[in-house]
N, C-alpha and C positions, 0 to 999 in steps of 0.2 A: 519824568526825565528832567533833570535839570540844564540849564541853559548854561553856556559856554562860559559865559561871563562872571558867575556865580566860583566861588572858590569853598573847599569842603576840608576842615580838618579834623581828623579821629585824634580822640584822645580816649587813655585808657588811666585810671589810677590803680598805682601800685600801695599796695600797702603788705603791712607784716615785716618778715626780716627785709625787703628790699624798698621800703618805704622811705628811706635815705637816699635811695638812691635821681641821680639828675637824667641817667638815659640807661635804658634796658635793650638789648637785643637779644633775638631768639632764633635759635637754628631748625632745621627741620630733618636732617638725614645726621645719622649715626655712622659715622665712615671707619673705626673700629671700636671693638670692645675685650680688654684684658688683653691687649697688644694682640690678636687677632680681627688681620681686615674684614669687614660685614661688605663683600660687593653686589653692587646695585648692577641689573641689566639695563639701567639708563643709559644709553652713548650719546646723549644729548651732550655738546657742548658749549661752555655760556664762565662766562668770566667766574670766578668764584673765590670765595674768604674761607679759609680753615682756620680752627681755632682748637688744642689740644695739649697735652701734658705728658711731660716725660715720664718715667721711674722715678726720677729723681724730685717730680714736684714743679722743672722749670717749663715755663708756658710759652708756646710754639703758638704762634703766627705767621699761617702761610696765605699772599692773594697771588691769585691767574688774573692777568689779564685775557681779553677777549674779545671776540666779535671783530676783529679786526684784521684780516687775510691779509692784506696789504702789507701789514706790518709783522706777518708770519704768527698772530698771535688768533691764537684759535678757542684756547679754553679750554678744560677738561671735563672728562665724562666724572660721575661718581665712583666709577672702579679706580679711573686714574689716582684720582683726591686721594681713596683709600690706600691704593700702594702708595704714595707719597710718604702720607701719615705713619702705614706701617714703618 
């Protein structure tokens, strides 16, 4: 176990076609595919980023915010995210 004080950072190298690149990010749920939604029974809610592309090629960027009752901002489930996108 490391002590508190001690600070830890992961690095990974990227190499091949994305080996130019300065920052990578990586998704983990599929929220449609061929313009049909894939819904998850996840109803966890939790702030979240979508990332997606129309017919036409143009690239959609959606964020929820979250965690936050107070401010009426709740978060969505994975099925929400998915009708969104659809």
């Amino acid at each position: 176990m490391l002590d508190t004080a001690y600070e830890v950072r992961v690095q990974y190298k990227v190499t091949g076609a994305y080996a130019d690149c300065e920052s990578v990010t990586a998704g983990n749920v599929t929220l449609n595919a061929n313009g049909e939604g894939l819904y998850s029974t996840d109803k966890n809610r939790h702030p979240r980023t979508m990332i997606g592309y129309r017919e036409d090629g143009t690239c959609v960027f959606v964020t929820v915010d979250g965690r936050q009752p107070d401010g009426n901002m709740y978060g969505m489930t994975n099925m929400e995210m998915s009708a969104t996108m659809e």
